[in-house]
C-alpha positions as CSV (number, residue, x, y, z in Angstrom):
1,X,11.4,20.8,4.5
2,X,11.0,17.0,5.4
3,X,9.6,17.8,8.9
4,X,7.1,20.1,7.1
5,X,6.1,17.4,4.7
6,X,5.5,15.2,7.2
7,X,3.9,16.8,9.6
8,X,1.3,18.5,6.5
9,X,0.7,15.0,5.4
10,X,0.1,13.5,9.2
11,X,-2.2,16.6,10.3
12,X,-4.6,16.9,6.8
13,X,-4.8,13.4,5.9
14,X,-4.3,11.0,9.5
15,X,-7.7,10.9,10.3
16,X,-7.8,9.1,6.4
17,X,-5.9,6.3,7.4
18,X,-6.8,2.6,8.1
19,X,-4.2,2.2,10.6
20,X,-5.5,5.2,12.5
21,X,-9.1,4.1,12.5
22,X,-7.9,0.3,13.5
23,X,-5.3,1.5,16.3
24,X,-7.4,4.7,17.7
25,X,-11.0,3.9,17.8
26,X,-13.7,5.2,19.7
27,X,-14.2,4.0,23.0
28,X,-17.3,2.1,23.4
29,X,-20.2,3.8,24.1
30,X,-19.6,7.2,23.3
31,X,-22.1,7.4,19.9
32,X,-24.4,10.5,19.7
33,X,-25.4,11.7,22.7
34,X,-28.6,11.0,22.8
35,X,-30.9,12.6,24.5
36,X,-28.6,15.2,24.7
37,X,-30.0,18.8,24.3
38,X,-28.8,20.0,21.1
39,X,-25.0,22.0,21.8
40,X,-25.1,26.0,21.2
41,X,-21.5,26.7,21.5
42,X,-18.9,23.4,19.6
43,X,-15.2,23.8,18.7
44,X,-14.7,21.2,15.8
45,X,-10.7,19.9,16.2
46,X,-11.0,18.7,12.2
47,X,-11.1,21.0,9.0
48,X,-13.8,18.0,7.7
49,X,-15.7,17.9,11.0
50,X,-16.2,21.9,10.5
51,X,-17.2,21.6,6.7
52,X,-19.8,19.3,7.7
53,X,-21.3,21.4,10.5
54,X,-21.3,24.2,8.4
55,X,-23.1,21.8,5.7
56,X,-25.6,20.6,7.7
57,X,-26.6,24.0,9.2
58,X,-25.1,24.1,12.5
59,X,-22.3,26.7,11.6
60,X,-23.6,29.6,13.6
61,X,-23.3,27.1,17.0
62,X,-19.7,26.9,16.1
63,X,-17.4,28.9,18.0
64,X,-13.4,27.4,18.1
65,X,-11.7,25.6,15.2
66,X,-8.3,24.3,14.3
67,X,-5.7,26.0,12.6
68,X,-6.6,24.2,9.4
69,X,-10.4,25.3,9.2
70,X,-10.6,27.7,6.2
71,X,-13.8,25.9,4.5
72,X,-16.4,27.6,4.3
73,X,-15.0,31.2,4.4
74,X,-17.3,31.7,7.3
75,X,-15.0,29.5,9.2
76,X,-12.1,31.5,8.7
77,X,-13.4,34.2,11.1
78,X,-13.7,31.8,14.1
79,X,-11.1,31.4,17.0
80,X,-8.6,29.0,16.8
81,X,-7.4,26.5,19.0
82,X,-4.6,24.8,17.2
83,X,-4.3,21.7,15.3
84,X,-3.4,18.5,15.9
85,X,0.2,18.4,17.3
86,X,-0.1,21.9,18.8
87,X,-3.6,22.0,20.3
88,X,-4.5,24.4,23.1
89,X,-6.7,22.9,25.5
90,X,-6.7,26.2,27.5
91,X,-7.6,28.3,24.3
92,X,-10.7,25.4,24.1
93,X,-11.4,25.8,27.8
94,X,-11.6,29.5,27.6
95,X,-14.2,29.2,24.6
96,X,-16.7,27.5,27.1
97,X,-18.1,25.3,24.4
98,X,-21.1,22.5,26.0
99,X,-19.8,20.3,23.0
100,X,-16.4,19.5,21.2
101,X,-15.9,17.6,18.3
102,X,-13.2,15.0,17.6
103,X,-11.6,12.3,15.1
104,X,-10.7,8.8,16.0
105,X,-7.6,10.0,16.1
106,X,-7.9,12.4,19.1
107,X,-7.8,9.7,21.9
108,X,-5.4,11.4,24.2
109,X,-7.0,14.9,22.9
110,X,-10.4,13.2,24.2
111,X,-9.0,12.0,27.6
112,X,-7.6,15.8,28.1
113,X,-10.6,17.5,27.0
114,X,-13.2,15.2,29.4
115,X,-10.5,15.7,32.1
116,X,-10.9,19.2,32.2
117,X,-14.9,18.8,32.1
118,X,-15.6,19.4,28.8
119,X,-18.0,16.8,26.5
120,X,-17.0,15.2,23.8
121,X,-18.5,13.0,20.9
122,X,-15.7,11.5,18.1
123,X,-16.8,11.7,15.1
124,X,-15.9,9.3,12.4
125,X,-14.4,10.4,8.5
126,X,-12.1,7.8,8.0
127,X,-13.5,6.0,5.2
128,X,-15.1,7.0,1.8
129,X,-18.4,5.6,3.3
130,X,-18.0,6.9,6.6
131,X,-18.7,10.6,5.5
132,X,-22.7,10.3,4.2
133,X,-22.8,9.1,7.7
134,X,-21.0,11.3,9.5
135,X,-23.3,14.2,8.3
136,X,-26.2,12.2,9.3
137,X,-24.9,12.2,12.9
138,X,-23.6,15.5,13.2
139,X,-27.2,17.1,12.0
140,X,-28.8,14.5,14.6
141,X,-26.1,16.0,17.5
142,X,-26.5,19.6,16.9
143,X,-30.4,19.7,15.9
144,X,-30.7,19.8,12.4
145,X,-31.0,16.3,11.6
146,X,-33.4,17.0,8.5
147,X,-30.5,19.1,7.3
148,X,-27.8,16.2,8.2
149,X,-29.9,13.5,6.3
150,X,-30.4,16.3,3.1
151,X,-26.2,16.5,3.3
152,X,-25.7,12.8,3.7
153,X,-28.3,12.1,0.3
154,X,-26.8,14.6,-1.9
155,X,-23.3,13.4,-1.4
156,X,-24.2,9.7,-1.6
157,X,-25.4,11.2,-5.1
158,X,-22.4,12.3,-6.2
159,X,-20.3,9.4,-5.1
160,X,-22.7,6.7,-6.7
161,X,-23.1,8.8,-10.3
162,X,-18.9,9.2,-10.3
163,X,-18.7,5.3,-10.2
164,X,-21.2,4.8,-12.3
165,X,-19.6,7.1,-14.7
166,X,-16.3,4.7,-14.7
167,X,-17.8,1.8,-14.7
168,X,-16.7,-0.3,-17.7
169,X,-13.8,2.0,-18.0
170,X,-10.2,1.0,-18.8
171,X,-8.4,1.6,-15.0
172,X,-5.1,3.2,-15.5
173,X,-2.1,2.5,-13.4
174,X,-2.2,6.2,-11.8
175,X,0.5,7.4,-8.9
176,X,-1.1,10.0,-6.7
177,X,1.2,12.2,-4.5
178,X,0.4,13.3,-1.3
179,X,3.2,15.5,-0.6
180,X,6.9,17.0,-1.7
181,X,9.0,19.9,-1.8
182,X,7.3,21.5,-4.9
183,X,10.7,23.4,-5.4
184,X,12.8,21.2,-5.9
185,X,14.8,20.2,-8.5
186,X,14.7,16.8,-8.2
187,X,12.2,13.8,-6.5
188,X,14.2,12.2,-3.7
189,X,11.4,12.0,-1.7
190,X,7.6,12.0,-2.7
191,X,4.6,11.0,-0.3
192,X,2.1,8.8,-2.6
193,X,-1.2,7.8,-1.5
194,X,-1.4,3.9,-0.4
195,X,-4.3,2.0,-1.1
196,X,-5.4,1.5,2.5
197,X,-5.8,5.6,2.8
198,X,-8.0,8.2,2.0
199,X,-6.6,9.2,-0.8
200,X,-6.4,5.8,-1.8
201,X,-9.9,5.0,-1.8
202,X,-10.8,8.3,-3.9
203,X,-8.5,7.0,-6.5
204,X,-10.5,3.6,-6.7
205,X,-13.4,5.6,-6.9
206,X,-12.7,7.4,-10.0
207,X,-11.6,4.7,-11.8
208,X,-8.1,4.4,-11.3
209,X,-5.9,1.2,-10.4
210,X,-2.9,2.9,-7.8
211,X,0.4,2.1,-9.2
212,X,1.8,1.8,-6.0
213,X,1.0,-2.3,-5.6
214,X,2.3,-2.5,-1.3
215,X,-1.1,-1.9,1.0
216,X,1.2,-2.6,4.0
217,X,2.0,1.4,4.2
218,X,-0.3,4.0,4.2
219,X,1.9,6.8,3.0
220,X,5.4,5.7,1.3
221,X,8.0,8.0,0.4
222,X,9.4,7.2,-2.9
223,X,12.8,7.5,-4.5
224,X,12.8,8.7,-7.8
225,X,14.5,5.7,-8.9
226,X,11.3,3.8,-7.0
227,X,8.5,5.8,-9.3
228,X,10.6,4.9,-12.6
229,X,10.3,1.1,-11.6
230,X,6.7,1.9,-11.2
231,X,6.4,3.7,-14.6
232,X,2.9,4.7,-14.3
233,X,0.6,5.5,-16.8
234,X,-0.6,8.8,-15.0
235,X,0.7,11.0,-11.8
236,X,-1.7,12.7,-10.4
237,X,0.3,15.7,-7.7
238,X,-2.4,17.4,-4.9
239,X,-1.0,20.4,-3.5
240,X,-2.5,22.7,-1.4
241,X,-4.1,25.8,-3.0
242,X,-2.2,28.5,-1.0
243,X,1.2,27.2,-3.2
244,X,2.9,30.2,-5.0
245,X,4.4,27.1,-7.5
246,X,3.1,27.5,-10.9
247,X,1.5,24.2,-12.4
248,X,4.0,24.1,-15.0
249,X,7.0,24.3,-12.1
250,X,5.6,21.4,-10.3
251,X,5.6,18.9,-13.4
252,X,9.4,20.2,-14.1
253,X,10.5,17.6,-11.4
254,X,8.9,14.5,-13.3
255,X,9.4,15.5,-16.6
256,X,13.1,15.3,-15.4
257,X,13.1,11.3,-14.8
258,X,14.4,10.3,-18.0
259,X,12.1,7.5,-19.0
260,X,8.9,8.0,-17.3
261,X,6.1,7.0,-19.5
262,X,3.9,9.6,-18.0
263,X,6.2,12.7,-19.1
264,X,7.1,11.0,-22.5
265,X,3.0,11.1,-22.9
266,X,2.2,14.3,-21.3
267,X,0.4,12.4,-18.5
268,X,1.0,14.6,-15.5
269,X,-1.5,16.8,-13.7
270,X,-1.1,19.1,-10.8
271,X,-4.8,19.5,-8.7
272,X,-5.0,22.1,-6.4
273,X,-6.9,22.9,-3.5
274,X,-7.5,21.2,0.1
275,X,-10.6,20.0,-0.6
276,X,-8.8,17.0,-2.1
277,X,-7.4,16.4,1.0
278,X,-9.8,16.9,3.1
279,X,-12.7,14.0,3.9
280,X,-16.3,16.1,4.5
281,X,-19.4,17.2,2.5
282,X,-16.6,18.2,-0.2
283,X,-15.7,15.2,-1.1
284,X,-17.8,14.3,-3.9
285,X,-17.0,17.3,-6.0
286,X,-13.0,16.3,-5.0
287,X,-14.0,12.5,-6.5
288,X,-15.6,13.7,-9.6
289,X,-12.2,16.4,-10.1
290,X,-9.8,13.3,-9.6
291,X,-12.0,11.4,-11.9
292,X,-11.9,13.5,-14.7
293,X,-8.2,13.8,-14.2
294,X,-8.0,9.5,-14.3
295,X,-10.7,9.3,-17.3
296,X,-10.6,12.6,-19.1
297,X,-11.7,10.3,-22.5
298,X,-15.1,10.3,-20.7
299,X,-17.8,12.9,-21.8
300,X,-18.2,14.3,-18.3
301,X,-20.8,16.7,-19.9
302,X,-23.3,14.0,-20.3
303,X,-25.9,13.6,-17.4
């Protein structure tokens, strides 16, 4: 169960990571292709690099996609060619795609992949900020760049009327976990959010101060002893929507630290879903979700 923690954690949210976008860059001068023709058959290696294809109309020139791709549902359909630890360069190969598209992250995948002949272009999701843009390229790469700049607006919308939303706002000390064995008894070891992550920079976002106070590690595993010295004022669990744990279940585990402040105040909430885990054109409704979670004293039906 640890190995599958880890490895869920490092394949959904390692292309979130500051580490990962300091330490595996893009080489230089690989942006856009330009003057390119625009790419009729792409394998995306990233579930947020296919969201945003599909968003910005380029889904039917889509033809491979990891393991992890089930957004949109049209997605689902589509070959796949592994995922980040496991991927299958000859399953790639055999796809014949004039275009594949990668994460910082994939600089060995890249070396590999131009190798065997293939083109590439890396794609960058790594920061909150990053992903307007990133829909504002794709559209530009695959020929729909009126439909990459519409993306990019609308989600710059939703980020900018969240924070404005929270601004003023009391910031609560809120712990946000990344990752567990839902069915267990106990918390020995729970993956929280860092501030230097992803996940971290959502929480900011809504309106939240994280309770974890380190920035020196992206995604620390915490004692149960650890999250009682912490005592936050809210816990805030993602898990994956395919769980068969009930809600109720996963709170058991932290109502179960004598002492937390959270439990005594019925300040626990279990999200769902992988679009909170998941950086792409999803991303602002996932902001406002974790928002209302933070600040649910705010009148979110207000415009």
């Amino acid at each position: 169960m640890r190995y599958w923690l880890m490895a869920a954690v490092a394949a959904v949210l390692f292309a979130g990571s500051f580490a990962a976008r300091s330490l595996l860059a893009p080489s230089p001068g690989t942006a856009a292709g330009a003057g390119s023709a625009a790419p009729a058959r792409i394998v995306s290696l990233s579930p947020g690099i296919t969201e945003s294809l599909f968003a910005v109309g380029a889904g039917g020139q889509v033809v491979g996609v990891t393991t992890y791709c089930n957004w949109p549902p049209a997605a689902r359909a589509l070959p796949r060619v592994g995922a980040f630890l496991d991927t299958n360069f000859e399953a790639i190969v055999g796809l014949a795609p004039d275009l594949v598209v990668l994460m910082p992250s994939h600089r060995d995948h890249r070396a590999e992949l131009e190798r065997l002949g293939l083109r590439t272009e890396v794609v960058d999701q790594t920061l909150l900020e990053d992903i307007p843009a990133s829909l504002e390229l794709l559209g530009r790469l695959t020929g729909h760049e009126a439909e990459g700049r519409a993306a990019a607006e609308t989600l710059r919308g939703q980020i900018a009327r969240v924070r404005e939303k929270v601004r003023g706002a009391a910031r609560p000390r809120v712990l946000l976990s990344a990752g567990r064995d839902l069915a267990a008894k106990s918390l020995s070891e729970v993956y929280i959010a860092g501030h230097r992550t992803f996940l971290g920079q959502l929480l900011d976002a809504a309106g939240a101060e994280n309770a974890f106070p380190d920035s020196a590690v992206d995604y620390p595993a915490l004692s149960g002893e650890a999250i009682l010295r912490l005592d936050p004022d809210r816990i805030l669990e993602v898990v994956m929507s395919d769980t068969d744990i009930a809600p109720e279940a996963a709170t058991a585990a932290w109502r179960g630290l004598e002492g937390l402040r959270a439990a005594r105040e019925d300040r626990i909430l279990v999200l769902q879903g992988a679009h909170l885990t998941i950086p792409g054109p999803r991303v602002g409704a996932a902001l406002e979700e974790l928002a209302r979670a933070v600040h649910p004293e705010l009148d979110w039906a207000a415009p």
